[in-house]
Each structure stands twice: as structure tokens, then as C-alpha cells.
MIKOL-649906 format. One record per residue (C-alpha): chain; x, y, z; residue in one letter. Coordinates in Angstrom, 3 decimals, padded with zeros to 6 digits. Example, Ala and Ser with C-alpha at 12.3 -4.5 7.8 and 13.67 -1.06 7.14 Angstrom:
<sites>
+------+----------+----------+----------+------+
! unit !       c1 !       c2 !       c3 ! code !
+------+----------+----------+----------+------+
!    A !  012.300 ! -004.500 !  007.800 !    A !
!    A !  013.670 ! -001.060 !  007.140 !    S !
+------+----------+----------+----------+------+
</sites>
This chain:
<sites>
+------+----------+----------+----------+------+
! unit !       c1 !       c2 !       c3 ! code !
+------+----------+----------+----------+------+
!    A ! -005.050 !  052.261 ! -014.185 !    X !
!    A ! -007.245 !  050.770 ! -010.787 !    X !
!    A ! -008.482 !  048.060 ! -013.391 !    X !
!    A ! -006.773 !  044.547 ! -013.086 !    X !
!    A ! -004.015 !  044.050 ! -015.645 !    X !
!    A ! -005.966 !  041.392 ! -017.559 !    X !
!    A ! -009.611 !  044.020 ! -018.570 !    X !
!    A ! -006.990 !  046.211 ! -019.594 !    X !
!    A ! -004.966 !  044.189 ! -021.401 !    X !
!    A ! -008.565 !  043.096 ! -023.195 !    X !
!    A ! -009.788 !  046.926 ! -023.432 !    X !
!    A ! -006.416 !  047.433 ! -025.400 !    X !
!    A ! -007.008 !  044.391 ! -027.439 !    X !
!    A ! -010.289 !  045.302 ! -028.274 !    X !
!    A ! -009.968 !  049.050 ! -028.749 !    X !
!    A ! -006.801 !  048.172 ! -031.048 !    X !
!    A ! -008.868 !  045.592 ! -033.380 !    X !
!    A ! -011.721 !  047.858 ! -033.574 !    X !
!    A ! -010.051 !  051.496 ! -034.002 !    X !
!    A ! -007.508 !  050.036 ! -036.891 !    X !
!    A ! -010.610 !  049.810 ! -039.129 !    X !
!    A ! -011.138 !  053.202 ! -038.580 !    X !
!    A ! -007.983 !  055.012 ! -037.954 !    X !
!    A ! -005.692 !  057.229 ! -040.729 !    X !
!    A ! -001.982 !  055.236 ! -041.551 !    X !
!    A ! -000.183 !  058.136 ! -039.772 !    X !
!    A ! -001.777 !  057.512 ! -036.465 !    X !
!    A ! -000.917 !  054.212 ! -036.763 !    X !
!    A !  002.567 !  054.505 ! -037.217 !    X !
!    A !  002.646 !  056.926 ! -034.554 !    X !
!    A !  001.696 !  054.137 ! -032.214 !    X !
!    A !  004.234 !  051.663 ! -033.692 !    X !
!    A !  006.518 !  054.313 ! -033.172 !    X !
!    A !  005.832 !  054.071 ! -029.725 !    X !
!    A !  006.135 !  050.334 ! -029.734 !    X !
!    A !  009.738 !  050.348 ! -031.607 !    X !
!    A !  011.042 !  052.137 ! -028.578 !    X !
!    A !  009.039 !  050.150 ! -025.927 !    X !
!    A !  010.393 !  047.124 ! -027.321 !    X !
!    A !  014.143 !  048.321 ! -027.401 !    X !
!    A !  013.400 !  048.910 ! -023.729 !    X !
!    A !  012.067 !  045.669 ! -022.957 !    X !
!    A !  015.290 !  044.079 ! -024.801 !    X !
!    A !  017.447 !  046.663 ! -022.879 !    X !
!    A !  015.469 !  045.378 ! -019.357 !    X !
!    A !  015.691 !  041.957 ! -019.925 !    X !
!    A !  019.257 !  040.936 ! -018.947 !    X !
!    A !  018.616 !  042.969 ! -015.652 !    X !
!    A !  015.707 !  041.161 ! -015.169 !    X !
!    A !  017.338 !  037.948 ! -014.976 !    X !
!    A !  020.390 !  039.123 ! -013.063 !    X !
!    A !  018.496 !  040.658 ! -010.521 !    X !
!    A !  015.936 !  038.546 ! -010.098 !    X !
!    A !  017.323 !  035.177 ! -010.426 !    X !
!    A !  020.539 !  035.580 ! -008.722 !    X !
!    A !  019.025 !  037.005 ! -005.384 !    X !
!    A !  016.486 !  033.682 ! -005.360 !    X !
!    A !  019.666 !  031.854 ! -005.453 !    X !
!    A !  021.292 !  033.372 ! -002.898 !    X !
!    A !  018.443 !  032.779 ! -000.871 !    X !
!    A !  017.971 !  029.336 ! -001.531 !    X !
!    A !  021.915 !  028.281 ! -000.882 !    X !
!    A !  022.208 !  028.282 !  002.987 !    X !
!    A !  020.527 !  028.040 !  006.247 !    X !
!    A !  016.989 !  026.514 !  005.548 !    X !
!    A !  018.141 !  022.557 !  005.421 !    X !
!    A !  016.967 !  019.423 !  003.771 !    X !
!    A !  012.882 !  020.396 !  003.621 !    X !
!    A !  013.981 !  023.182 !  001.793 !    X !
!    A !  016.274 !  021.470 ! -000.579 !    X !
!    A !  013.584 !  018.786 ! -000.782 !    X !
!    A !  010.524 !  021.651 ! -001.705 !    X !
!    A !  012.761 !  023.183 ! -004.076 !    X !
!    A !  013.737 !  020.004 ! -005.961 !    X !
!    A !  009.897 !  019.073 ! -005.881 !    X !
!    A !  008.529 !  022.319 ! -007.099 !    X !
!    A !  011.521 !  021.996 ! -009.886 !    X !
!    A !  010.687 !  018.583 ! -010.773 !    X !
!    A !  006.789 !  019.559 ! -010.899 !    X !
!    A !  007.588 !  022.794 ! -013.437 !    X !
!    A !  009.640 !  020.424 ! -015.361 !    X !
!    A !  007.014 !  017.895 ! -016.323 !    X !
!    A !  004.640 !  020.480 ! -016.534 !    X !
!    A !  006.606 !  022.236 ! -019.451 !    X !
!    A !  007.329 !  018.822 ! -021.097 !    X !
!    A !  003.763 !  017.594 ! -020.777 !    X !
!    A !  002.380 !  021.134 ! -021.949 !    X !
!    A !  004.719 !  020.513 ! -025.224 !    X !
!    A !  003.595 !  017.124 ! -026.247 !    X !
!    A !  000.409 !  017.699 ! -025.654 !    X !
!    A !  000.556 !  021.050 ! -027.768 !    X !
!    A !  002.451 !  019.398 ! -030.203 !    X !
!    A ! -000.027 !  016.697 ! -030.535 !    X !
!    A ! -003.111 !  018.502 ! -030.613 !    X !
!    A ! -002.378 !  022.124 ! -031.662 !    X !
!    A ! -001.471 !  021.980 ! -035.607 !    X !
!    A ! -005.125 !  020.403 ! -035.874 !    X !
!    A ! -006.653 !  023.489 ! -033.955 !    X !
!    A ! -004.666 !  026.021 ! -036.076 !    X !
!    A ! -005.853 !  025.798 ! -039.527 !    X !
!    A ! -003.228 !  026.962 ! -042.310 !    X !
!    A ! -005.297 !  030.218 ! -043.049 !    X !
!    A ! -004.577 !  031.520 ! -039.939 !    X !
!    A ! -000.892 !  030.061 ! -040.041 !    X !
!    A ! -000.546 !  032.326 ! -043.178 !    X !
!    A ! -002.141 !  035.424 ! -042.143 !    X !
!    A !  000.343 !  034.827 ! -038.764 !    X !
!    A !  003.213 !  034.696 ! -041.501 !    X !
!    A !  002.947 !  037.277 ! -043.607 !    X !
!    A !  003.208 !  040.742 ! -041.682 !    X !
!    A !  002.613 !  043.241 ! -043.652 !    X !
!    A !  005.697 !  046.091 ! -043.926 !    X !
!    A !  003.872 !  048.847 ! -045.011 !    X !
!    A !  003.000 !  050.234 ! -041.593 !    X !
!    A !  006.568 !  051.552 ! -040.660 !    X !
!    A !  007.066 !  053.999 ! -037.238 !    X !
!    A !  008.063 !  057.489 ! -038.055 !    X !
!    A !  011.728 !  056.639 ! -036.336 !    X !
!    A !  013.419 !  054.459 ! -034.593 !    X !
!    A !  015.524 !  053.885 ! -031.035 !    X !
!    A !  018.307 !  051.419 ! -030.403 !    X !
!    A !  019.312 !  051.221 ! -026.599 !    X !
!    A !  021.533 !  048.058 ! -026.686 !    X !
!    A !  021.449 !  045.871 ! -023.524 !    X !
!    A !  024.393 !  045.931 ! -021.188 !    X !
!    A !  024.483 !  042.010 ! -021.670 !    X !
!    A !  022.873 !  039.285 ! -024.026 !    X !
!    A !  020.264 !  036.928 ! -022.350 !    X !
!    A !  022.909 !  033.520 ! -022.248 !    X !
!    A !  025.581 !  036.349 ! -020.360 !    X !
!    A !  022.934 !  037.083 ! -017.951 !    X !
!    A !  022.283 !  033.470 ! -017.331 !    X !
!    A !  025.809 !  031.999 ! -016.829 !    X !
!    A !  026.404 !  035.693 ! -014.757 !    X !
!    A !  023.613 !  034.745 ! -012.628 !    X !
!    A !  024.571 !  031.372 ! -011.740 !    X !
!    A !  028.020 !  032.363 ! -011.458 !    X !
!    A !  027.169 !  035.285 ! -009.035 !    X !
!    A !  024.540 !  033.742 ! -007.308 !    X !
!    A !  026.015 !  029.701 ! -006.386 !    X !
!    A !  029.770 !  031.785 ! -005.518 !    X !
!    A !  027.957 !  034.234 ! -003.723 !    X !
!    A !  026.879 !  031.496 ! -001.055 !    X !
!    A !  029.870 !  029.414 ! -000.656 !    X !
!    A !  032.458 !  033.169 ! -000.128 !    X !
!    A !  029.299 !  034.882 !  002.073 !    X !
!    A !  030.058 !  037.815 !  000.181 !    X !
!    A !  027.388 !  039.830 !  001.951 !    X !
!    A !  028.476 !  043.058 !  000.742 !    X !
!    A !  027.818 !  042.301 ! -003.164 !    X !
!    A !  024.296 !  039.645 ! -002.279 !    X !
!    A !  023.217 !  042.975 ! -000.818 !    X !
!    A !  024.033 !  044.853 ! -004.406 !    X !
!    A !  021.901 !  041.987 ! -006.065 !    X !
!    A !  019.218 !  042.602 ! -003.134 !    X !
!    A !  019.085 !  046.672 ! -004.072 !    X !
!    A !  019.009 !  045.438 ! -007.840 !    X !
!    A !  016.197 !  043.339 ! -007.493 !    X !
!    A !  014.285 !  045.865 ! -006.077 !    X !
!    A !  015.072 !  048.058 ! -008.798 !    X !
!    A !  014.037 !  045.221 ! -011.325 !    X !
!    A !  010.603 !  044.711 ! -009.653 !    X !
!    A !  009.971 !  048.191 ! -009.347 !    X !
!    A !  010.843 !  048.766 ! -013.463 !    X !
!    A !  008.190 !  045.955 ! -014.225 !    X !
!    A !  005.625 !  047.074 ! -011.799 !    X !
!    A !  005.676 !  050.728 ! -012.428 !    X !
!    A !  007.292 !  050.786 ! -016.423 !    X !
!    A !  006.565 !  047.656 ! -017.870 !    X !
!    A !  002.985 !  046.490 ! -016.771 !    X !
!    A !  001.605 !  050.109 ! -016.860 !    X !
!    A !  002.899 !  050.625 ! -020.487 !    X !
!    A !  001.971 !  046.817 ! -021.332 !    X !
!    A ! -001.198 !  047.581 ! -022.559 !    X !
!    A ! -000.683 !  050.389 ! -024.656 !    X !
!    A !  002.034 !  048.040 ! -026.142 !    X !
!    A ! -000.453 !  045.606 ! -026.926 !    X !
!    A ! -002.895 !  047.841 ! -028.737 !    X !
!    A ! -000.022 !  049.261 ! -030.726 !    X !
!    A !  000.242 !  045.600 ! -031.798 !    X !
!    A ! -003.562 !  044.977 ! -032.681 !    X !
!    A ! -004.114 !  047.967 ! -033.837 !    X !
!    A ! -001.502 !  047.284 ! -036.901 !    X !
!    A ! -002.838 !  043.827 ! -037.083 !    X !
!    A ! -006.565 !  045.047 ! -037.676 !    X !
!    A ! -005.147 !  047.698 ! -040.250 !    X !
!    A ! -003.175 !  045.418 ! -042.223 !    X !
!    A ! -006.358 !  042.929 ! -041.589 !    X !
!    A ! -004.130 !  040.214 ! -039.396 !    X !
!    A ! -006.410 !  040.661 ! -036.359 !    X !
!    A ! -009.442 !  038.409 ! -037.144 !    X !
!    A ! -007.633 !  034.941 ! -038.068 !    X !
!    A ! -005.862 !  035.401 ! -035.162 !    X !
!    A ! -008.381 !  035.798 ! -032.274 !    X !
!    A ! -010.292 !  032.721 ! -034.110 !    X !
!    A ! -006.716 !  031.023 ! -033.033 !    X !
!    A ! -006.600 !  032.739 ! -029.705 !    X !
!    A ! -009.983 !  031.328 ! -028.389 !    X !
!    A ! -009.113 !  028.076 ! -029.541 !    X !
!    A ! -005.583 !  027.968 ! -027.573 !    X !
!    A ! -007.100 !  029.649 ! -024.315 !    X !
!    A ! -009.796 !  026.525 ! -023.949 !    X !
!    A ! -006.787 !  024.060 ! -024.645 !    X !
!    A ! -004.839 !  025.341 ! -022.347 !    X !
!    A ! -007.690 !  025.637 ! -019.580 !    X !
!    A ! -007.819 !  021.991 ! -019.916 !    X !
!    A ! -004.323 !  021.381 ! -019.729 !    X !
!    A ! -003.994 !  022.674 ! -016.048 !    X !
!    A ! -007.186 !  020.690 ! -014.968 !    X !
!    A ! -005.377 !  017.656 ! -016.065 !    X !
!    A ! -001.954 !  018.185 ! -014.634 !    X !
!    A ! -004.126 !  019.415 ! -011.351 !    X !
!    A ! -005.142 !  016.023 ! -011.523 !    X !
!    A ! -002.004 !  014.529 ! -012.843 !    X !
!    A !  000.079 !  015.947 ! -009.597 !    X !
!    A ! -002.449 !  015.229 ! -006.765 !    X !
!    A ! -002.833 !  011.639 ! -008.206 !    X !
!    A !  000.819 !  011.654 ! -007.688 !    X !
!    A !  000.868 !  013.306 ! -004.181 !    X !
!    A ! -002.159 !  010.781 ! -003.053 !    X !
!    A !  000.024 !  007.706 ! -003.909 !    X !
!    A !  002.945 !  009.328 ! -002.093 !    X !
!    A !  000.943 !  010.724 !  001.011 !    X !
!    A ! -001.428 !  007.774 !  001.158 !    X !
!    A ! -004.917 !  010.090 !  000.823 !    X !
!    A ! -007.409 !  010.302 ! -001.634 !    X !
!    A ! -006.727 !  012.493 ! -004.379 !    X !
!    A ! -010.108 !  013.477 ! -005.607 !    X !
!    A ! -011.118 !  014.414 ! -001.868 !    X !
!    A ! -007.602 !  016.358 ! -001.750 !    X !
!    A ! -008.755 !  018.472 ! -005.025 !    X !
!    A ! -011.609 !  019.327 ! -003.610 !    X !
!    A ! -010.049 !  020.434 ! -000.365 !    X !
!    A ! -007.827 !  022.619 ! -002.373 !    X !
!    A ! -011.133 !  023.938 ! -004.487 !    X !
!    A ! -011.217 !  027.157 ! -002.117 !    X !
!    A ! -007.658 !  028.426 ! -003.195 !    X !
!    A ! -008.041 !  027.560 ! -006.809 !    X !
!    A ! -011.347 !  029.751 ! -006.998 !    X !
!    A ! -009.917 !  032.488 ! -004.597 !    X !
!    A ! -006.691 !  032.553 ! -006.812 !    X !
!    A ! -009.374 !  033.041 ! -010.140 !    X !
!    A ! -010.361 !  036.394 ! -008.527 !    X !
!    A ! -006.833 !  037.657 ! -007.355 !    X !
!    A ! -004.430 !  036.109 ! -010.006 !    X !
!    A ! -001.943 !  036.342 ! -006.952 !    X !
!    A ! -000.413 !  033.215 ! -005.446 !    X !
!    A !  000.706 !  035.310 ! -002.719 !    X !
!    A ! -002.794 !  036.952 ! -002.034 !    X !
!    A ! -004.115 !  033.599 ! -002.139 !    X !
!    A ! -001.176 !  032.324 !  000.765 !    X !
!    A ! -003.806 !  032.467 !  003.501 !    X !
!    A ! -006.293 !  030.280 !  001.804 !    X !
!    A ! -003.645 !  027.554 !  000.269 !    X !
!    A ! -001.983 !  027.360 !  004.009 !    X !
!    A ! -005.329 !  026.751 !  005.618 !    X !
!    A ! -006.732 !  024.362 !  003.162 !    X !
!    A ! -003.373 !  021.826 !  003.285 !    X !
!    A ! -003.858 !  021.673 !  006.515 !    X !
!    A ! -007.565 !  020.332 !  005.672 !    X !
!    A ! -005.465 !  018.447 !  003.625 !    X !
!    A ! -003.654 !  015.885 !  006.055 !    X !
!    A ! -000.463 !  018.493 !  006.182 !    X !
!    A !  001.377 !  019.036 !  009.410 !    X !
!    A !  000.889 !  023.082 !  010.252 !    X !
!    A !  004.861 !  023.275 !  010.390 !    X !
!    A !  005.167 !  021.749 !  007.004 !    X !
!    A !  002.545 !  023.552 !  005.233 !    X !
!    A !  003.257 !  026.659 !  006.864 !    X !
!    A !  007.056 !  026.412 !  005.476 !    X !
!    A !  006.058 !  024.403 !  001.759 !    X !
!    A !  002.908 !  026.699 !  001.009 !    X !
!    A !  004.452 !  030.537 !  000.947 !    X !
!    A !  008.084 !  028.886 ! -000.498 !    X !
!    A !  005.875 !  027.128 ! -003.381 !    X !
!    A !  003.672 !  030.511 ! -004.161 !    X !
!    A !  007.295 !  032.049 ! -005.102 !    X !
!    A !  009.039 !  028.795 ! -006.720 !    X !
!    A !  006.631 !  026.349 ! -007.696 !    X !
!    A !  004.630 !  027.603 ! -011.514 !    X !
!    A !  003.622 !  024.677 ! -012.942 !    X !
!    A !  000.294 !  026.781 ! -014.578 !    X !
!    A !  002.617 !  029.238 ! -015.840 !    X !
!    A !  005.297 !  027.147 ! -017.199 !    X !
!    A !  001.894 !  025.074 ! -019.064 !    X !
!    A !  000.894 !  028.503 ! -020.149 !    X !
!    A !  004.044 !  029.580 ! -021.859 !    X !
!    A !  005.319 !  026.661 ! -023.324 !    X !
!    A !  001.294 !  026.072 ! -025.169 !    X !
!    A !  001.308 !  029.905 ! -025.979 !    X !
!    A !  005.106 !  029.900 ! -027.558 !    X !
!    A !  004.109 !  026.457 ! -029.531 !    X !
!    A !  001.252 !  028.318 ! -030.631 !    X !
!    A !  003.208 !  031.283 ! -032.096 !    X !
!    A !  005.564 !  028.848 ! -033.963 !    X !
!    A !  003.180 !  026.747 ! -035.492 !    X !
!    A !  001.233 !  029.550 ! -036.633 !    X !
!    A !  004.238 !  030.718 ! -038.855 !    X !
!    A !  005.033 !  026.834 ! -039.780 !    X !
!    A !  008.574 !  027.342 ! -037.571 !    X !
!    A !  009.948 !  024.031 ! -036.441 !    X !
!    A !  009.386 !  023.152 ! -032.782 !    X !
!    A !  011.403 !  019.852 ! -032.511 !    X !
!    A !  011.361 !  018.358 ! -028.619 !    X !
!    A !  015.689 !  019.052 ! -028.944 !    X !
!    A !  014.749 !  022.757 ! -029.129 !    X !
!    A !  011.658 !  022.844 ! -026.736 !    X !
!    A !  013.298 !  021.007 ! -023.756 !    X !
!    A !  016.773 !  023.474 ! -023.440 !    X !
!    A !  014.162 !  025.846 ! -023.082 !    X !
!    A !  011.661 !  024.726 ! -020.757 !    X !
!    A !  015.022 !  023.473 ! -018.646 !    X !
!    A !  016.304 !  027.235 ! -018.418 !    X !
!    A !  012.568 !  027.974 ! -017.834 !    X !
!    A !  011.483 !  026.611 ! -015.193 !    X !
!    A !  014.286 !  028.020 ! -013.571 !    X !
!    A !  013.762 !  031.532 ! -014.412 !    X !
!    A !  009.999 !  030.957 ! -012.878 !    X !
!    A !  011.583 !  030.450 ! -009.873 !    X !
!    A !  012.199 !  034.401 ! -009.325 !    X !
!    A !  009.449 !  035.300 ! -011.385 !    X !
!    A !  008.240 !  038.795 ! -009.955 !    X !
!    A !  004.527 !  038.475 ! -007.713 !    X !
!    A !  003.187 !  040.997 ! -010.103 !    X !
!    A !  000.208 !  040.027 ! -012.328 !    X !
!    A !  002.324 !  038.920 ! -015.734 !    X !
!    A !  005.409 !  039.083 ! -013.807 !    X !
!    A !  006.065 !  035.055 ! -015.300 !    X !
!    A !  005.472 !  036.081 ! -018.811 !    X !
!    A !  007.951 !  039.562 ! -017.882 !    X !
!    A !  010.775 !  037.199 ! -016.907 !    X !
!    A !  010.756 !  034.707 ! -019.512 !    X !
!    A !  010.563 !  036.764 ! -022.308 !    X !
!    A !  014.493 !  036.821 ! -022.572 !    X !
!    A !  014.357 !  033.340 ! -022.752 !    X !
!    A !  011.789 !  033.157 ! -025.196 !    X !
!    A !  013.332 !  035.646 ! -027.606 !    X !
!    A !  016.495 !  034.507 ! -027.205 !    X !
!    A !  016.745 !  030.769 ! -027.892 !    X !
!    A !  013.025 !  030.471 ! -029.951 !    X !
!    A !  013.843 !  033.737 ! -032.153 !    X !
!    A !  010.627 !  035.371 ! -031.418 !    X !
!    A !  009.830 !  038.716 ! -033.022 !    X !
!    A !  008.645 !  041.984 ! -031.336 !    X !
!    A !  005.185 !  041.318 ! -033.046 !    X !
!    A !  005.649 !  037.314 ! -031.062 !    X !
!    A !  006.328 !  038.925 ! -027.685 !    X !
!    A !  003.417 !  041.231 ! -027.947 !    X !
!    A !  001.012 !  038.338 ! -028.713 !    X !
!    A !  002.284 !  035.709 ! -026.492 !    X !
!    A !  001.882 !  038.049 ! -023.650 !    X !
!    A ! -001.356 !  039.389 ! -024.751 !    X !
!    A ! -002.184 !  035.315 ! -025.059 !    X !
!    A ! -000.632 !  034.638 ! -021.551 !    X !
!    A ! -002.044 !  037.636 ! -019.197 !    X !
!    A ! -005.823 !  036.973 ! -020.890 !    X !
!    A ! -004.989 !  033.470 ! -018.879 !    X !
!    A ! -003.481 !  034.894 ! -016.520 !    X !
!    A ! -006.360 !  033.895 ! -013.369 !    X !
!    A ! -006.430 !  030.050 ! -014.856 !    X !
!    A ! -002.211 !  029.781 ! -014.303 !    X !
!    A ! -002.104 !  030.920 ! -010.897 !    X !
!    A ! -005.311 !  029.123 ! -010.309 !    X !
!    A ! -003.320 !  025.791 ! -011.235 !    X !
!    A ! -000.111 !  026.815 ! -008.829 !    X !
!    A ! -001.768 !  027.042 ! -005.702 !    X !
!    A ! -003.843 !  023.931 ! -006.139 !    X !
!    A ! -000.897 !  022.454 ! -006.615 !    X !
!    A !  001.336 !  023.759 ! -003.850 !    X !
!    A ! -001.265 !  021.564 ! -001.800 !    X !
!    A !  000.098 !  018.599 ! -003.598 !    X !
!    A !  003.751 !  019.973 ! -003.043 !    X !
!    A !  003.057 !  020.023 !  000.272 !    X !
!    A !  001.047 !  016.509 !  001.053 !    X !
!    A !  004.198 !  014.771 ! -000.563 !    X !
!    A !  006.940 !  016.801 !  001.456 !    X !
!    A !  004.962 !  016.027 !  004.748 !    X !
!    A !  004.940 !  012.279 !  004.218 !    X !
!    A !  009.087 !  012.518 !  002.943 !    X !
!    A !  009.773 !  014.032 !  005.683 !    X !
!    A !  007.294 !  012.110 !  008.392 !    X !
!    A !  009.155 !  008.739 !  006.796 !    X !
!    A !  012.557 !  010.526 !  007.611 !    X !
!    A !  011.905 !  011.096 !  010.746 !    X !
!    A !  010.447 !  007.447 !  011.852 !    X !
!    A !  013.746 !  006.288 !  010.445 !    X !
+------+----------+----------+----------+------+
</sites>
């Protein structure tokens, strides 16, 4: 349990392809046993997740901090937004030639002969679009009646939600996983798809070097500096966020290097720990590359109509994403199930997928909460000379 989430989320992958060679049926299905009721939980947790997550960020965001924080949070918006829609036509373009119809197939055609010993429904309290209109509801009335009694009821709940992911969810997350891969190995799934896997994890790596670039490009033209020298200012937090997988460990190291950057110390030190809790543009890449991966592996339609509703909704929902390694993937797993139609057997192996990459996506949102902040220090320098 001291390891990082990501070796054991790989000791579980490999211990669950290389024990279902090996293992008797009824072993098996005692561990998809498990699984059926893990996965009623995590569709039980889900709406809670986004009510007490998402409507205490708005609550937080509604009053009180003025136009720089309007401005950051419409930036770090804007940035997840094009993020998601560049990660989708990019995967659309490229991955159907990476993903070979073998492995589509073998992705396809789960095999129903490993069935658990029993099953348990617990129902959620609400369905994920409830949650979502509830939260906004709550959440935007919440500011303009100060209702200070109930924001502290979504306060309590949102410690209650972190604490279910941190000390439930994550901890059981890997024996979830190798539940998943250990069927896959028995019914011989496992092999096609970790020839897909490596494929999709280089991919992505390169998509978050290019929106890196991309976003600082952007921020240069805006802040009048030289990109390239501002990515390799930022260099330090990108390699210090590879060992932590934390933007908020990695606060300390982002602040001081946009100040190397150009940015004013009172702009970075309000723009750099807002953006390590609102701004996901690695995360948002990740998801949307990893769910286009699922779906094109079982030859399901991914039309843009579909794909841009969802990376809409979330890039919002990254905004309270828990700071908890996989605490992204936790939170938009509602979303993903809900309005993509993913399976249990999906979920499992997009966030398998996701927390391998876990290091590369919150490498990406620091570097770029450097650009965040270049281009709200020359906004708001400009305001202020006028």
C-alpha cells in the first residue's frame, strides 16, 4: 500500500495477465465476484462525486476573488477545452490506423463464460445528468442567496467524497483492475490488448508535448516572450511533476519557475496554485485519447456531435477533480459511462490506461499553468496601463 498508485496499478496488471494462465475458473469468478460489487459501488459513488465535488468548486469560484479570477478561470476553461477537442481529432485521425481490427475484435467479443458466483445492486441516489443540473443548480443559487448554512453541507460532503476515493476507491482500484485482467488473460483477451495499450500510451505522450508547445506558443504571442526559452524555464516543474504525479506537490516549483518566467510574484502566486486545481489540459488529452481508444476498439461510433457534449461537461468536472493520484479519471467516470455507454469491463481499462499515464498528464498541467499565467500577467498589466 506505501507504493505509488501507478506500480501498483502495473503489479495488478501484470499479476492479473500472468496468474489467469494459471489459475482454476472458480477463483476467477471469485474475483469477478468481487468486481460486480466494486463496480455497483463505483456507480452508487458517482453522483456524490459530482455533487460534492463540483458544487463546492462553484461555490468557491462565485464571489469575492474579482476579475483575475474570472479571467484564470475562463483561461484554464478555454485551455481544457481545446485540449479535449484537439486530443479528439487528433485521435480520430490517427488512432483507427494504430488499432488493427484483430485487436478491435478480441476488444469486442467478451467472453460470458466467466460469470461471479452472485451479484449486488446498490442503486445510486441520483443518475449522473441529475447530479449535474443539481450541481449547477445548488452551486450558481448557492452564491447569489449566501446560503452559508447549506455551502457548508456541500463543504462536509466534499470531504466525505474525497475521503471515499482516497481511502475506498484508490486502495481497492487495483485489485479491481486485476479482477479485470485476470478474466481477460483467462478468456485470452489480455495480449491484443496491451499490443494496443503501448501503442496509445506513446500517442498520447506526444500529444501533451505538442499542446505544451501549442499553449506556450500561444502565451509567447500574448505575453511578448519567447516561447521555446519559456518551455524550458518551465522544464523543472514538468520533470518534478514526472516523479510526484501531484500538481499540488509540484506548486512550489511551478510558482518559482513563472516567476523565471517574466510573471509578476502577485500574479503567479494567485494563477499558479488556482491552475494546479482548475486548469487539466494533460488530463482532459488523456481521457478523451483513452475513451476514443475504447470505442474504436469495439468499432462504436465516435462522431465529433457526440465527443464535444462530452468533453464540454468534461472539462468542467476537471475543475473539482480530487488532488489524489487518479482523482481526474475518479471524477469523470460518471461522465464517461453515462453519455459514451461504457461498460464495467471499459471503466476498468480506461483507468488502468489513464493512471499507467498518470506522471505524463500532470507533467503537461503544470507546464502549462506557466503559460496560464504569462498570458494573465500581460491581460492584466494592459488593464491596468489603461
Amino acid at each position: 500500500m506505501k507504493l505509488p498508485l501507478i506500480w501498483r496499478i502495473l503489479i495488478a496488471v501484470a499479476l492479473g495477465i500472468g496468474l489467469g494462465y494459471v489459475l482454476p475458473l472458480p477463483v476467477v469468478r471469485a474475483f469477478m465476484t468481487f468486481n460486480g460489487i466494486f463496480s455497483q459501488f463505483i456507480s452508487f459513488l458517482v453522483p456524490l462525486i459530482i455533487v460534492g465535488l463540483v458544487t463546492p468548486a462553484i461555490c468557491r469560484m462565485g464571489k469575492g476573488a474579482g476579475r483575475m479570477l474570472l479571467l484564470t478561470f475562463l483561461l484554464a476553461y478555454g485551455s481544457t477545452l481545446i485540449a479535449g477537442i484537439f486530443s479528439y481529432a487528433s485521435s480520430a485521425a490517427v488512432l483507427p490506423s494504430l488499432i488493427t481490427p484483430d485487436s478491435a475484435l478480441a476488444a469486442s467479443t467478451a467472453s460470458t463464460a466467466v460469470d461471479p458466483f452472485f451479484t449486488l445492486a446498490i442503486p445510486p441516489i441520483l443518475d449522473v445528468m441529475t447530479a449535474l443540473v443539481s450541481t449547477f443548480i445548488f452551486g450558481i443559487f448557492l452564491n447569489m442567496s449566501d446560503g452559508k448554512a447549506l455551502t457548508a453541507v456541500f463543504y462536509d460532503l466534499e470531504r466525505v467524497v474525497t475521503l471515499a476515493i482516497s481511502k475506498i476507491l484508490i486502495p481497492l482500484l487495483p485489485l479491481f483492475i486485476f479482477g479485470i485482467f485476470l478474466k481477460m488473460s483467462y478468456t485470452g483477451e489480455a495480449g491484443p490488448i496491451m499490443q494496443v495499450f503501448a501503442k496509445v500510451i506513446l500517442f498520447i505522450f506526444t500529444l501533451s508535448l505538442i499542446y505544451i508547445l501549442f499553449i506556450f506558443t500561444l502565451a509567447g504571442i500574448i505575453g511578448r516572450r519567447n516561447p521555446f526559452r519559456a518551455v524550458l524555464t518551465m522544464l523543472p516543474a514538468y520533470v518534478t511533476a514526472l516523479g510526484t504525479s501531484s500538481s499540488a506537490a509540484t506548486i512550489p516549483v511551478t510558482l518559482a519557475q513563472a516567476k523565471k518566467c517574466g510573471v509578476r510574484p502577485e500574479v503567479a502566486g494567485f494563477t499558479i496554485p488556482l491552475c494546479a486545481t482548475i486548469h487539466l489540459p494533460g488530463s482532459i488529452i488523456k481521457i478523451v485519447a483513452c475513451s476514443l481508444t475504447i470505442m474504436v476498439m469495439q468499432g462504436l461510433p465516435y462522431s465529433f456531435s457526440l465527443f464535444f457534449g462530452f468533453i464540454a461537461l468534461l472539462a468542467i468536472t476537471m475543475v473539482a477533480a480530487p488532488g489524489v493520484p487518479g482523482g481526474a479519471i475518479m471524477a469523470a467516470i460518471g461522465l464517461i459511462a453515462s453519455m459514451l455507454g461504457f461498460s464495467e469491463t471499459d471503466q476498468a481499462l480506461i483507468i488502468a490506461l489513464y493512471i499507467v499515464m498518470d506522471c505524463f498528464g500532470t507533467a503537461c498541467n503544470v507546464t502549462c499553468d506557466g503559460a496560464i499565467s504569462i498570458i494573465v500577467d500581460r491581460l492584466k498589466k494592459v488593464k491596468s496601463e489603461e
